[in-house]
C-alpha positions in Angstrom: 22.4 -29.0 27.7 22.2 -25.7 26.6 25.0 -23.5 25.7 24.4 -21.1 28.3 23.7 -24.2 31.1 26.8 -25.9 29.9 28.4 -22.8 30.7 27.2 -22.4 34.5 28.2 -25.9 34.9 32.0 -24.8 34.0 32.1 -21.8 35.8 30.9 -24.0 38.8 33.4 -26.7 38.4 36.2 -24.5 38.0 35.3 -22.3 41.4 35.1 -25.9 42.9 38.3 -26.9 41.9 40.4 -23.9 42.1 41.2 -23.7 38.0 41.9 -20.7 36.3 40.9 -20.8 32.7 43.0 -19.4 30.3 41.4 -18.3 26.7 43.3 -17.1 23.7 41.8 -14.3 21.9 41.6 -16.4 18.6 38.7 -18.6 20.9 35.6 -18.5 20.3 32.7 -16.3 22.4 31.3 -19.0 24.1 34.8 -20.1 25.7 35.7 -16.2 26.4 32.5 -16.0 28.3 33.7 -19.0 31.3 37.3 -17.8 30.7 39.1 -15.7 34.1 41.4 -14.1 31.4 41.1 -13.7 27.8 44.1 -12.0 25.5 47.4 -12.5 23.5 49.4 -16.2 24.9 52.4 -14.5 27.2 50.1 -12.1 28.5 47.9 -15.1 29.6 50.5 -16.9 30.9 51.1 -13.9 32.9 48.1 -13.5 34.3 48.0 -17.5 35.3 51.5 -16.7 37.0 49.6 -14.2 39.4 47.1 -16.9 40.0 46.4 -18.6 43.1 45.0 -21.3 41.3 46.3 -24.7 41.5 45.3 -25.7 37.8 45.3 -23.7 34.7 43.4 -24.5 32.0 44.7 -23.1 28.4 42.2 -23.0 25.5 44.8 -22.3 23.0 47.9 -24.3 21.9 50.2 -26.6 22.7 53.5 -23.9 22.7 50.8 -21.2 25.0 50.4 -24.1 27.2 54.1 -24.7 27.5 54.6 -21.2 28.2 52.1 -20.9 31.2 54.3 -24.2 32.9 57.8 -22.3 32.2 56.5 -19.5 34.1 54.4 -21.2 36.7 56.2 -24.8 37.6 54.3 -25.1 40.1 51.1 -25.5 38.9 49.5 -28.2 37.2 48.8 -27.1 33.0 46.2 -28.5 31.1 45.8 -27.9 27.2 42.4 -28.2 26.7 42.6 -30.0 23.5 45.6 -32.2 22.6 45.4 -31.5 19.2 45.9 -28.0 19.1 49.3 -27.2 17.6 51.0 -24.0 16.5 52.4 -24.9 12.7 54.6 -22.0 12.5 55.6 -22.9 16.5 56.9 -26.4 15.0 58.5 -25.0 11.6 61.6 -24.8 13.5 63.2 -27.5 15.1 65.8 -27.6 17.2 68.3 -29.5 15.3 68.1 -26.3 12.7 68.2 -23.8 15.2 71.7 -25.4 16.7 73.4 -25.3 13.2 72.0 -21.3 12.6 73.9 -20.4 16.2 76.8 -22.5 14.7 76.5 -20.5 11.4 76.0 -16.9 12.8 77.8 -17.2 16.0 78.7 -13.8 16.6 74.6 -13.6 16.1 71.7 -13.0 19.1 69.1 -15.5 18.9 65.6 -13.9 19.4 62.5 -15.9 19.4 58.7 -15.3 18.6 57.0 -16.2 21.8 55.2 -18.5 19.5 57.7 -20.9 19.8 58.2 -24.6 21.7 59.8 -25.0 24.5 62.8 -26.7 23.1 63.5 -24.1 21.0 63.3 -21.5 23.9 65.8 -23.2 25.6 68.3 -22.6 22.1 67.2 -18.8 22.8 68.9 -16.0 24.2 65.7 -13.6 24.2 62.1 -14.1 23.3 59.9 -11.4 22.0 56.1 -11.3 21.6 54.3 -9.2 18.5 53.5 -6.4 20.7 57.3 -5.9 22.3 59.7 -7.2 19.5 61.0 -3.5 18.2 61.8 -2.6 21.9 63.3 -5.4 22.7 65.3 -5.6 19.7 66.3 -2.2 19.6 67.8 -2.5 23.4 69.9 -5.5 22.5 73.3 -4.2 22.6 74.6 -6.8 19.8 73.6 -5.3 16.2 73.6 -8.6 14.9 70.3 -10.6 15.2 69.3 -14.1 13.9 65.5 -14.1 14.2 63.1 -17.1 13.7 60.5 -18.3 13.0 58.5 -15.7 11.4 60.2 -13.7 8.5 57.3 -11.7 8.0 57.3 -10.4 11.8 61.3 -10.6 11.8 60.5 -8.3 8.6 58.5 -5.6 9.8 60.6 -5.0 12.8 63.4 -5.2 10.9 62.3 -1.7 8.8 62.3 -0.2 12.5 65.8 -1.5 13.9 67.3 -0.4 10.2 70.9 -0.2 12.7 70.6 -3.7 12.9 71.3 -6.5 10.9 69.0 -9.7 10.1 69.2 -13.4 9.5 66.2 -15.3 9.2 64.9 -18.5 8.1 61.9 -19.1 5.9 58.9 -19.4 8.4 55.3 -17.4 9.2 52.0 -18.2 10.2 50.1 -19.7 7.5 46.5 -18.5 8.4 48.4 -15.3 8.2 49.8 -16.0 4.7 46.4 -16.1 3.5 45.4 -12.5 3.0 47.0 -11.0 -0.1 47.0 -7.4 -0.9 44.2 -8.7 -3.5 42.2 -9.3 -0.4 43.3 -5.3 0.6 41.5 -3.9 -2.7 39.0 -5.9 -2.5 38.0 -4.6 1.0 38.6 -0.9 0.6 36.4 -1.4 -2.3 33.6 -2.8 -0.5 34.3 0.0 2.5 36.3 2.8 1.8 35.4 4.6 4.8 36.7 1.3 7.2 40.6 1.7 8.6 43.0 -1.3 8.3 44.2 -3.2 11.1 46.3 -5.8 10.3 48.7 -8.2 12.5 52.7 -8.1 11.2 52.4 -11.7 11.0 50.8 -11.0 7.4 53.0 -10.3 4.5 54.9 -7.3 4.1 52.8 -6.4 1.1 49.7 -6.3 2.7 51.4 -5.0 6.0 52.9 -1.9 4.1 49.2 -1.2 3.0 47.1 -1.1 6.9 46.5 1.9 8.6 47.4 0.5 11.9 49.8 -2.8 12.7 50.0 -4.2 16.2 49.3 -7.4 18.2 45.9 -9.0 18.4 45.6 -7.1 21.7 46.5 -4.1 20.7 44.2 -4.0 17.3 41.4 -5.1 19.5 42.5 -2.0 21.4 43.0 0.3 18.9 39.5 -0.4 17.4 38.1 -0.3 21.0 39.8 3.5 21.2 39.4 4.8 18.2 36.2 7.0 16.9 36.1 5.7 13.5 33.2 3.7 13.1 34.4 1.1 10.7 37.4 -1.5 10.6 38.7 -3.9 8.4 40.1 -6.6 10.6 43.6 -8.3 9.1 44.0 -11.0 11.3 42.2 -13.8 12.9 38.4 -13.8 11.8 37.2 -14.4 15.3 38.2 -11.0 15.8 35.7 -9.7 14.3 32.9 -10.9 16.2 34.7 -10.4 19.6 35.0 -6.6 18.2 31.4 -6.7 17.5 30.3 -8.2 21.1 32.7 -5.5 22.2 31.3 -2.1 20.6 28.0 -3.1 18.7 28.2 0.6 17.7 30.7 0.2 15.1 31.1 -2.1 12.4 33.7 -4.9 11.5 34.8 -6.7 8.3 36.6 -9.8 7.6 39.9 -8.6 5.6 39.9 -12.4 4.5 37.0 -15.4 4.8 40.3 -17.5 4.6 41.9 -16.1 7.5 41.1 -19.1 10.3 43.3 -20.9 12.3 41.9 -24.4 12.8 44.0 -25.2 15.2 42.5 -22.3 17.5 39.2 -23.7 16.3 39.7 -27.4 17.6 38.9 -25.9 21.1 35.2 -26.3 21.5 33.2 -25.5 25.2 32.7 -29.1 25.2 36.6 -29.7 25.4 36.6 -27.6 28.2 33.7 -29.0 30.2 35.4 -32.3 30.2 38.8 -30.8 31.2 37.0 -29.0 34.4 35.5 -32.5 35.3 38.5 -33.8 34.8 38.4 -36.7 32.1 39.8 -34.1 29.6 42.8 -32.0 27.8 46.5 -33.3 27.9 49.0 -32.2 31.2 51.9 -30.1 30.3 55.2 -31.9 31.2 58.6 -30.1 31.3 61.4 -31.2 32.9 63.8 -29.1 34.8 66.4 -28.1 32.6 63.8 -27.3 30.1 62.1 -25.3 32.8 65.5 -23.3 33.3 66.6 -22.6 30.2 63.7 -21.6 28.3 62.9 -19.4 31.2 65.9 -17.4 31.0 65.0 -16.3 27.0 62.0 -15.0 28.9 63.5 -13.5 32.0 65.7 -11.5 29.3 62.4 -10.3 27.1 61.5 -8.9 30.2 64.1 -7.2 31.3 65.2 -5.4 27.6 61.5 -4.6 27.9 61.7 -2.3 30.9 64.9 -0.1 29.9 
């Protein structure tokens, strides 16, 4: 079949079956195109929430996944490809986490979103890229212990300077790979381009962007903005999604390096087979993970609305 044949096929399926697909913005354009939502992963599982779908199919990872079944029980959650994990989602494990509370416990636990389950459950509030300084600012304990990501935990830190920090060594390791090297060499090749960078990258190269936000909210930014050119400093798939989006501006890799593989083992074949059925791995939680991870997300909401 052709692409665009394999896509009608999809989009029929999953009208016939009531499923909501669910595609990260890391995905590439092809799945975007049969997804019902496309953005950052709590925002999706948002949205799937909302859904009166019976079955929600996440073209993403394993941890986005997990998410969409803490906040919709109900429903049956397929991951469209089993072997799409999150590294920096499994850098911490539980046993870890259990002996930080122990160390620091006068210390509030606050989670990346882009954490497992387990860990959630180990978590008195989660925050996502987009909402971390809010949230941490409205805490009412000045003491936070912050995992995984010490380059995000970082950058909000420099914004909450009334609080104090306890990390663990942890990050995104697509991230990792743009150096400020990468920075020169860019600005070189297009001085006139702004910087747009996620706060998953290291401080260094984070201190030298124009603009630092979510994948959502550079995607936004660029969308808004009347520059013409952009450096993107995150996920390359960015880029062309940016250039689908406003072919009247111009994009640029900040890195060649910067791909997560794991976000790239998702193909639209995966996704066929998981709309007929024969495909993708179901989402099992039990109840007391259900619970208690829920209530680290229940409070990100709530600190995110005073």
């Amino acid at each position: 079949m052709l692409t665009s044949e394999l896509q009608s096929e999809i989009i029929r399926l999953k009208k016939e079956k009531r499923i909501c697909i669910l595609a990260h913005a890391y995905q590439s354009h092809d799945i975007w195109e049969v997804a019902d939502y496309v953005g950052d992963s709590f925002g999706l599982s948002q949205q799937a929430a909302k859904s009166d779908a019976e079955t929600v199919l996440m073209c993403g990872v394993r941890f986005m996944a997990e998410t969409v079944k803490i906040l919709s029980p109900q429903k049956r959650v397929i991951l469209s490809n089993a072997e799409a994990g999150c590294p920096m989602a499994e850098q911490v494990k539980p046993e870890l986490l259990l002996q930080l509370k122990a160390k620091y416990p006068d210390h509030t636990v606050v989670s990346y979103i882009n954490t497992t389950a387990s860990l959630k459950t180990l978590t008195d509030v989660c925050v996502t890229s987009s909402s971390a300084v809010k949230i941490v600012k409205n805490i009412k304990n000045d003491k936070i212990l912050f995992i995984p990501d010490c380059n995000l935990g970082g950058w909000v830190q420099q914004q909450t300077p009334e609080k104090q920090f306890q990390f663990v060594p942890g990050g995104c390791p697509t991230h990792l790979l743009i150096t400020p090297q990468n920075v020169e060499q860019a600005r070189q090749k297009h001085p006139g381009a702004l910087l747009l960078v996620h706060p998953e990258c290291s401080a260094k190269v984070v201190q030298l962007a124009d603009y630092i936000g979510s994948t959502t909210q550079i995607m936004d930014y660029a969308k808004r903005s009347t520059a013409t050119e952009f450096i993107i400093g995150t996920e390359n798939s960015i880029v062309q999604h940016l250039q689908f989006a406003c072919p009247d501006k111009r994009f640029f890799a900040l890195s060649k390096n910067c791909v997560c593989h794991n976000m790239k083992a998702t193909t639209l074949g995966d996704v066929y087979e998981c709309v007929r059925g024969i495909g993708g791995d179901e989402i099992t939680l039990d109840t007391a993970t259900l619970t208690a991870a829920r209530h680290s997300i229940d409070e990100m909401l709530r600190l995110e609305q005073l």
